[in-house]
N, C-alpha and C positions, 0 to 999 in steps of 0.2 A: 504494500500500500504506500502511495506516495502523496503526502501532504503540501501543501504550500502557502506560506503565512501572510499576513498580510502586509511585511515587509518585501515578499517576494521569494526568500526564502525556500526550499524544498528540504521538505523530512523524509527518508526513507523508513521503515519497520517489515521485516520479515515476518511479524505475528500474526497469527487468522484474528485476533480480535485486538483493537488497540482503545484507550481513551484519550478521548484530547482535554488538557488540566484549564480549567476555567479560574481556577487562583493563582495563577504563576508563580505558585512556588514550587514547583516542580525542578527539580534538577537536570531533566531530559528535555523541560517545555520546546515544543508544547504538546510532547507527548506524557501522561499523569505518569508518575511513578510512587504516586500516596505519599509525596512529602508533608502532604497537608494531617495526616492524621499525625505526622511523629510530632506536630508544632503546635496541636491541641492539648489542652492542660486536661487532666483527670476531672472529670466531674465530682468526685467523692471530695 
């Protein structure tokens, strides 16, 4: 699958199934790699 951002930009990914990260905190952006849960505080 081949993406392309809106800088122009093209992402390649070999996966049958990819997400694209909508917080850009993603260290792959802007394909998600769930950076977002490790920067969530524990609700307890």
């Amino acid at each position: 699958m081949r993406i392309v951002t809106e800088d122009g930009d093209e992402v390649e990914s070999d996966r049958f199934v990819v997400a694209i990260c909508r917080c850009r905190r993603s260290e792959r952006y802007p394909l998600c790699d769930t950076s977002h849960r490790r920067s969530r505080r524990d609700p307890r």
